[in-house]
PALUM-502031 format. One record per residue (C-alpha): residue in three letters; x, y, z. Coordinates in Angstrom, 1 decimal. Layout:
N
ALA;X;Y;Z .
...
END
This chain:
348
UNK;-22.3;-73.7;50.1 .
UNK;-19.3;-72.6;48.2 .
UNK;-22.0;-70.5;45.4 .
UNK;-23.0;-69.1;48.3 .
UNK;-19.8;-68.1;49.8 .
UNK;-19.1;-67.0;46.3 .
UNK;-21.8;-65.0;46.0 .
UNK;-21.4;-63.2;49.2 .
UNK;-17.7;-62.3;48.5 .
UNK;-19.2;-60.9;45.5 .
UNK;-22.0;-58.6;47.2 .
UNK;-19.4;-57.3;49.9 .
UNK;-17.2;-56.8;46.8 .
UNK;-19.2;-54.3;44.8 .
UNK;-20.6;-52.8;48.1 .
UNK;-17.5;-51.8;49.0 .
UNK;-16.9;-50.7;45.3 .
UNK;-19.9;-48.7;45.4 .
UNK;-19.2;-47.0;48.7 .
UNK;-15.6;-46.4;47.6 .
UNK;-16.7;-44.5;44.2 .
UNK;-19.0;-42.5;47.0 .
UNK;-15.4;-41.4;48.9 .
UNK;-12.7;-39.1;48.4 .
UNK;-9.8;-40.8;47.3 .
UNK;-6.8;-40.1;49.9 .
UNK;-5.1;-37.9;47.9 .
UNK;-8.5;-35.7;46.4 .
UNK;-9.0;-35.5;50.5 .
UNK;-5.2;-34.4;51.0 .
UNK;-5.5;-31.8;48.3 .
UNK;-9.0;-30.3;49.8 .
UNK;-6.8;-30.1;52.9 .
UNK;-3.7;-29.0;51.6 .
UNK;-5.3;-27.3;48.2 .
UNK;-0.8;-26.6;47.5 .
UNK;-0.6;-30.7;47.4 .
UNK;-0.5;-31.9;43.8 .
UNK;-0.8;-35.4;43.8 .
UNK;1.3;-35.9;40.6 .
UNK;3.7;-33.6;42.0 .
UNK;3.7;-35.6;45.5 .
UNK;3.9;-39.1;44.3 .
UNK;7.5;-38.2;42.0 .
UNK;8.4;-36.4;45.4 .
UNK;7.8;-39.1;48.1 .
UNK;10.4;-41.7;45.7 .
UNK;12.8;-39.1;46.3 .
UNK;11.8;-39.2;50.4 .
UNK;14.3;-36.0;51.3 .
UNK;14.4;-32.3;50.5 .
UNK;17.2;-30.2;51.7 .
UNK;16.4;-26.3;53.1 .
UNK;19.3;-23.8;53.0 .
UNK;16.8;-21.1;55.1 .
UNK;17.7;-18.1;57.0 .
UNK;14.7;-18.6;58.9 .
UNK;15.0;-18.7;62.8 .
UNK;14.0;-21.9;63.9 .
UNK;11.2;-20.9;66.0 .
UNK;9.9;-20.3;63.3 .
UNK;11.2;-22.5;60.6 .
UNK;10.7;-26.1;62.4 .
UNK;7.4;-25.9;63.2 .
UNK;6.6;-24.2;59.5 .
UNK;8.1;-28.0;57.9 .
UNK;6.8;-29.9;60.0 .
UNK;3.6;-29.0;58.8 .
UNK;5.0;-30.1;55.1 .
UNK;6.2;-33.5;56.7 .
UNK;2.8;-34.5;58.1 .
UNK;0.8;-33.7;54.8 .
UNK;3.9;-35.2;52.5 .
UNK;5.2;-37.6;54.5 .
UNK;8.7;-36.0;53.1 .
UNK;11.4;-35.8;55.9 .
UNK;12.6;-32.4;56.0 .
UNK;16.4;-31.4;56.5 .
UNK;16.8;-27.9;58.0 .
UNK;19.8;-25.7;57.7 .
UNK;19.9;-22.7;59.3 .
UNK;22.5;-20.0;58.9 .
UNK;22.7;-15.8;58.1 .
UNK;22.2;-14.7;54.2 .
UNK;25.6;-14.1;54.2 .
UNK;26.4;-17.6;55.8 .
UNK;24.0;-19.2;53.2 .
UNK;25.4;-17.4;49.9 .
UNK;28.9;-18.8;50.7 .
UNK;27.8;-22.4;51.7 .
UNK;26.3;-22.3;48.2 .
UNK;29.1;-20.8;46.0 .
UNK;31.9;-23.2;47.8 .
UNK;29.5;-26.5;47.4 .
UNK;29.0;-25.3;43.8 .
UNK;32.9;-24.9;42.8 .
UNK;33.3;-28.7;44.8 .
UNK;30.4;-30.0;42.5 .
UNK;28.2;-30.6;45.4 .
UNK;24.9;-31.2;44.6 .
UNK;23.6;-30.8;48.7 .
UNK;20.9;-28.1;48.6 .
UNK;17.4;-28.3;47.1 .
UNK;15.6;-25.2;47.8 .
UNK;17.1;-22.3;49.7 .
UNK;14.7;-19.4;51.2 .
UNK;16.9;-16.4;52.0 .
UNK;16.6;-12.2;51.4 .
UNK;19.5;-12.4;49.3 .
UNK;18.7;-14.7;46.4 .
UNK;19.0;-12.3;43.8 .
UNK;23.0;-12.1;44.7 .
UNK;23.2;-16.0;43.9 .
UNK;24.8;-16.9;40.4 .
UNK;21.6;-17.0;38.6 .
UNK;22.8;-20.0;36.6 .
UNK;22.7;-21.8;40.0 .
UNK;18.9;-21.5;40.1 .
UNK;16.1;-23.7;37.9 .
UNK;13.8;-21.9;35.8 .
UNK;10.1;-22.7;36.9 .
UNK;7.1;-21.5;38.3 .
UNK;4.6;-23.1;41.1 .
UNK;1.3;-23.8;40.6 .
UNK;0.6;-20.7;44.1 .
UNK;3.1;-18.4;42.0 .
UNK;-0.1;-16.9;40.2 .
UNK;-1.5;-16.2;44.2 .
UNK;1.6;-13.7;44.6 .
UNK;1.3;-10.4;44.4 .
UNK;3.5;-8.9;41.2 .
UNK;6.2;-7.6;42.5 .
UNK;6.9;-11.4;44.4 .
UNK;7.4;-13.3;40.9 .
UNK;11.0;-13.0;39.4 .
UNK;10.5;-12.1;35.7 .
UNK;12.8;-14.6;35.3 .
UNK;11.6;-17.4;37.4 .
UNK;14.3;-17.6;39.3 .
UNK;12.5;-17.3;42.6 .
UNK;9.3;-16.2;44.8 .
UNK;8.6;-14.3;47.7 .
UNK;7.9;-16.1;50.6 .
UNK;7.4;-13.4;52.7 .
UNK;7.2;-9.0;52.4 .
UNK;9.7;-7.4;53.7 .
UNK;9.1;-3.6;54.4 .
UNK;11.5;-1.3;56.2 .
UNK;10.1;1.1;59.0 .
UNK;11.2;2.7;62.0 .
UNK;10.2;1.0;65.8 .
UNK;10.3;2.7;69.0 .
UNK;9.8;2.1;72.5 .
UNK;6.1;2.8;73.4 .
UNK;6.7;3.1;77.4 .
UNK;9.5;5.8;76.6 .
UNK;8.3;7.4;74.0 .
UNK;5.2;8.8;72.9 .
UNK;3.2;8.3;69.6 .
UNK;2.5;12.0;69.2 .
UNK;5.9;13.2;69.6 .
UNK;7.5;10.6;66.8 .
UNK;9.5;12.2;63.9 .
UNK;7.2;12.1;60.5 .
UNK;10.0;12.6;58.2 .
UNK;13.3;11.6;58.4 .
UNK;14.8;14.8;58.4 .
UNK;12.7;15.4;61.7 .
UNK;14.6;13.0;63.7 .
UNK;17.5;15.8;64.6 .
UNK;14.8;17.6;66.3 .
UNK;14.5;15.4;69.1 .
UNK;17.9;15.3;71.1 .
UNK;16.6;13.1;73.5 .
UNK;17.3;10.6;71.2 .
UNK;21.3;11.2;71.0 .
UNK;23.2;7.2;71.3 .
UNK;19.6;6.2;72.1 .
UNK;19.1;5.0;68.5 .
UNK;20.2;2.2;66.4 .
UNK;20.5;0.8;62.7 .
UNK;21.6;-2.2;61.3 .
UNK;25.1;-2.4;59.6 .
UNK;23.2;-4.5;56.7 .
UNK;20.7;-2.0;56.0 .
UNK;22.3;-1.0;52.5 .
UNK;18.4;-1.3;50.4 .
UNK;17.0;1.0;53.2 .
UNK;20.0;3.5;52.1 .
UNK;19.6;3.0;48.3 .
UNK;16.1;3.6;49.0 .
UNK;16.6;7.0;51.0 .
UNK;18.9;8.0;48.1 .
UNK;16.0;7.2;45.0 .
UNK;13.9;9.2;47.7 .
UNK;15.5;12.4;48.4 .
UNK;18.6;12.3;45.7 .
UNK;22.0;12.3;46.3 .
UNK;23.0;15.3;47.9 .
UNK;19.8;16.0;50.3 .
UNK;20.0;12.3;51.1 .
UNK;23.3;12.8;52.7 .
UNK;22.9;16.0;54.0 .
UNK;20.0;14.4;56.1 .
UNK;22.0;11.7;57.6 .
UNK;25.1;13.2;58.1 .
UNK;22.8;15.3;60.2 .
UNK;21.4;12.7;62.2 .
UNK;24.6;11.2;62.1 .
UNK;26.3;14.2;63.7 .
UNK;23.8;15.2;66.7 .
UNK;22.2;11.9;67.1 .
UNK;25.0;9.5;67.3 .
UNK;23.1;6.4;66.2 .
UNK;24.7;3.0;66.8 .
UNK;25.4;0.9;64.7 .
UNK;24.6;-2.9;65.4 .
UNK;24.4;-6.3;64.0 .
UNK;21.0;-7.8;63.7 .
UNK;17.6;-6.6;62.9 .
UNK;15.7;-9.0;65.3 .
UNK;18.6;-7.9;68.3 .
UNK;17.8;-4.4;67.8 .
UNK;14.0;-5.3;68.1 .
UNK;14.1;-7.0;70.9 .
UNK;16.6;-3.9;72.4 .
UNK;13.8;-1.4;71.5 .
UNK;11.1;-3.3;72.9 .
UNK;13.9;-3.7;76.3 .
UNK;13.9;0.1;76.2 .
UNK;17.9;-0.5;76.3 .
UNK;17.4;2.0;72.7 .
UNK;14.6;4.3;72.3 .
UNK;14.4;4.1;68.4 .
UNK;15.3;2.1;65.3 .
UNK;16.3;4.3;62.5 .
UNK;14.6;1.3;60.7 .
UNK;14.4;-2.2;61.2 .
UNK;12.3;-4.9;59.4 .
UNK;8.9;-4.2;59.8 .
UNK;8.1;-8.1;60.3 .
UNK;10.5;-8.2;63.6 .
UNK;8.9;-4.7;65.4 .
UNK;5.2;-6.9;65.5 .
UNK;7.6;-10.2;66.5 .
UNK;8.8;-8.6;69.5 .
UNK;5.5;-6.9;69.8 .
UNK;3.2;-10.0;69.6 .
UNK;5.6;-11.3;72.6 .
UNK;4.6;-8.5;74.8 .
UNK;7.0;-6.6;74.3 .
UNK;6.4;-2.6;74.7 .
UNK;7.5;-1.5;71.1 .
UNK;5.7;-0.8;67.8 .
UNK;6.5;0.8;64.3 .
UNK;5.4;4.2;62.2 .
UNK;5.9;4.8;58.8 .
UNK;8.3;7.6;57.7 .
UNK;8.5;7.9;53.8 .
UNK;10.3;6.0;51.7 .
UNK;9.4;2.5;53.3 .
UNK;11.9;0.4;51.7 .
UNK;10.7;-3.2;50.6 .
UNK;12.1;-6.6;49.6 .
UNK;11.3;-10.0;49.9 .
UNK;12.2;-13.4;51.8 .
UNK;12.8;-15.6;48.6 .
UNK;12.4;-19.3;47.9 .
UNK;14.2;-20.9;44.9 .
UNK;15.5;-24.5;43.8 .
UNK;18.9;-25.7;42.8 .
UNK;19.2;-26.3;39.4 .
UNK;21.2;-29.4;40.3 .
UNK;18.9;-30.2;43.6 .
UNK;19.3;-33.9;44.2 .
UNK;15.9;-34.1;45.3 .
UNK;14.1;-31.8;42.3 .
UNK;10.5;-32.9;42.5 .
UNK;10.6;-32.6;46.7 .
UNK;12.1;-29.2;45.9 .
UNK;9.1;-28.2;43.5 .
UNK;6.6;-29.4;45.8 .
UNK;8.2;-27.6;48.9 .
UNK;8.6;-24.6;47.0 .
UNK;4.9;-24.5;46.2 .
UNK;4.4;-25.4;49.8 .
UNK;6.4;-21.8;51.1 .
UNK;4.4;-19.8;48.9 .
UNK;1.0;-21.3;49.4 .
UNK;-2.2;-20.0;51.4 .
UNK;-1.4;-22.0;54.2 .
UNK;2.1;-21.4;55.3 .
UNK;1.9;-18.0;54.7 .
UNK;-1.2;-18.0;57.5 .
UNK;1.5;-20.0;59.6 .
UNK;4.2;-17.7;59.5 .
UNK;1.8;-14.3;60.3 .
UNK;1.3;-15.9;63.9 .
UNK;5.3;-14.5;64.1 .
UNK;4.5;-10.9;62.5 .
UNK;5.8;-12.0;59.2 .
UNK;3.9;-10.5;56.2 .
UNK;2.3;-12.4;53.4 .
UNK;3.1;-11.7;50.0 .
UNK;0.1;-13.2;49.4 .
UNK;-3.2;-10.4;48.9 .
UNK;-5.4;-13.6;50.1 .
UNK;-3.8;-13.1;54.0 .
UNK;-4.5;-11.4;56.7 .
UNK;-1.6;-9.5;58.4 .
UNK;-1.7;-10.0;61.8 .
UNK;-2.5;-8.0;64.1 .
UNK;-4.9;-7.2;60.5 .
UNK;-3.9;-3.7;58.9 .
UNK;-0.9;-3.4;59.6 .
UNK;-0.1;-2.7;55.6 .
UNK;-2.6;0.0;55.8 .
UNK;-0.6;3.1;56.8 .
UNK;2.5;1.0;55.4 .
UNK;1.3;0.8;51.8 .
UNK;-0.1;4.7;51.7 .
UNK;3.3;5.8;52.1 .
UNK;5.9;6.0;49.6 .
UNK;7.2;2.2;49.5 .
UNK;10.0;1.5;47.0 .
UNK;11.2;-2.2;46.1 .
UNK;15.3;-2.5;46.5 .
UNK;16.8;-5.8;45.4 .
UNK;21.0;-5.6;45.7 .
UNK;22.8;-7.7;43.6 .
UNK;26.3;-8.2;44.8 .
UNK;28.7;-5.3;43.0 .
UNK;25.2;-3.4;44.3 .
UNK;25.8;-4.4;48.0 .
UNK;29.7;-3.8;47.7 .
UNK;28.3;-0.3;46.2 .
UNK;25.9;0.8;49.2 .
UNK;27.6;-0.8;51.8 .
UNK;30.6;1.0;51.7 .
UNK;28.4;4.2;51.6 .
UNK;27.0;3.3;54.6 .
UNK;30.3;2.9;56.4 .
UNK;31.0;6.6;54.9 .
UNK;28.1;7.8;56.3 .
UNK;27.6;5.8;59.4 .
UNK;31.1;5.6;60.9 .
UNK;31.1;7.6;64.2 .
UNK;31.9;11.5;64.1 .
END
C-alpha cells in the first residue's frame, strides 16, 4: 500500500507539473493584461509596498486612475493633490529640510523644478510617446497633451459667427465682459508673441483688451465650466482637455482652433531621492502606458500617446492642422511672461 500511495503522489505530481508548464505563469498573465507590468520591475517594487504621488490631477480623475495601478500591483497608492504652484513649493521646502517624502510627481510645471531634484531614466512606454513628450534629458514624460484653444458657449453663440483669428475677436462687441482668460496663461502669451512678434502681438491684445474687457480669472477648469453655464460667452483660451470635460458632462460648450494653438504637457517624473524608487519606476511607466492613457480620455484628456484614440475621436484633427507651438516656462521664464500679462491684461 505505501508503493502505491507513493506512486500516486508521484503521477498527480508530474500531472500537475505538466499542466502547469501548459499555463501562464501569474505574472506572464499579469503582463498580457497589463503589457506596462515588468515583472522584474514589480517584484523590487512590491518589497518597497508604497509609492507617493505629488499630482495636480483632480481627484475625479486621479483616484480612480491609481486604483487601477493598486489592483494590478498590489502597491498601495498615496495621493496628494494640490495646484502646480502648490506642488513646486511642497517640493523645494521638503528638499531644503532633507525630506525624502515624494516619489513621482505628475504636474504641468516640472520643467520649473531644480532639475537636480529629478532622476535620470527612461521607461520602458517612453519609446510609445510621441517626440516632443520625452525630455532630452530624461528628466520627465508627458502624461498627457496639453493644447491651448479657445471654448465658447454653443447655445449663445453660433459656430459660423466665431472669430478665426485672434485679431477678429474686436469685431464682435457682443462679446464686451462676456469673455475670460486665465491669469496663468503666460505659454499661451509667449506663444502669441513667437506667432505674431512683439509689436503686432500687443497691438492685438491691447485691442481686445480695450473694447472687449475680458476678465481675468483663476482656473482653467472654472472658466470651463462658466462657459459651458453660459455665465461667459467665450474663453480667450483655455486648455483644450477641460472645453471636452465640461463638454462630455453635457454641458453646452465646445472649442475651435484660432492659430497659434499653444501646447505643453502634463509631466510625470521621480525624485531622485524617492524613498520608494522602484514603485516610482514602475508607476511612472504605469502613467505613460497604453492603458491609463485610454483611462484618462474618458475625462477629455489627450494622449500623448499616437496609439489612442481622442475621445470624442478627432478632436486633434483641426487642432494639429493649425499652427501649434510647444511652450515650456522655466521659472525666470514665468516671472518674465507673467508680468507681461498683468501689463497687458490689467483693466483699462
Amino acid at each position: 500500500m505505501p508503493q502505491i500511495r507513493t506512486r500516486v503522489r508521484a503521477t498527480i505530481a508530474a500531472f500537475a507539473a505538466a499542466l502547469l508548464l501548459t499555463l501562464p505563469s501569474l505574472s506572464q498573465a499579469q503582463e498580457k493584461a497589463h503589457p506596462w507590468l515588468d515583472a522584474d520591475l514589480l517584484a523590487a517594487a512590491k518589497s518597497e509596498g508604497t509609492v507617493v504621488v505629488y499630482s495636480t490631477t483632480n481627484e475625479q480623475e486621479g483616484l480612480p486612475l491609481w486604483k487601477i495601478f493598486e489592483d494590478a500591483t498590489g502597491i498601495k497608492v498615496l495621493y496628494v493633490r494640490a495646484s502646480d504652484a502648490q506642488i513646486l513649493s511642497r517640493v523645494i521646502i521638503e528638499a531644503r529640510a532633507n525630506q525624502r517624502s515624494w516619489d513621482l510627481s505628475q504636474t504641468a510645471n516640472i520643467q520649473k523644478f531644480p532639475q537636480d531634484f529629478l532622476l535620470d531614466w527612461e521607461p520602458p512606454e517612453a519609446r510609445n510617446l510621441m517626440p516632443g513628450a520625452r525630455d532630452p534629458n530624461r528628466k520627465w514624460y508627458g502624461a498627457y497633451a496639453n493644447y491651448n484653444t479657445p471654448a465658447y458657449n454653443t447655445t449663445a453663440v453660433k459656430r459660423e459667427d466665431l472669430p478665426a483669428k485672434l485679431e477678429d475677436f474686436v469685431k464682435h462687441p457682443e462679446f464686451a465682459g462676456r469673455i475670460a482668460i486665465d491669469n496663468t496663461d503666460t505659454p499661451w502669451l509667449a506663444a502669441v508673441f513667437e506667432y505674431y512678434g512683439e509689436a503686432r502681438a500687443r497691438e492685438i491684445l491691447g485691442e481686445i483688451v480695450t473694447k472687449l474687457k475680458p476678465v481675468v480669472l483663476d482656473g482653467h477648469l472654472a472658466i470651463a465650466r462658466a462657459v459651458g453655464s453660459g455665465e461667459y460667452l467665450i474663453a480667450l483660451n483655455n486648455y483644450l482637455n477641460l472645453t471636452l470635460n465640461v463638454k462630455l458632462a453635457q454641458s453646452p460648450t465646445d472649442y475651435w482652433v484660432v492659430d497659434p494653438v499653444t501646447l505643453f504637457f502634463g509631466q510625470s517624473a521621480i525624485a531622485a531621492k524617492a524613498p520608494h524608487p522602484n514603485a516610482a519606476k514602475l508607476a511612472q511607466n504605469f502613467m505613460i502606458s497604453r492603458e491609463a492613457q485610454q483611462f484618462l480620455t474618458r475625462f477629455g484628456r489627450l494622449p500623448t500617446r499616437p496609439d489612442v484614440d481622442t475621445n470624442p475621436a478627432g478632436v486633434l484633427e483641426p487642432v494639429l492642422r493649425a499652427k501649434v507651438i510647444t511652450k515650456l516656462l522655466d521659472a525666470d521664464g514665468e516671472r518674465k511672461w507673467g508680468k507681461i500679462f498683468n501689463e497687458i491684461f490689467r483693466p483699462r
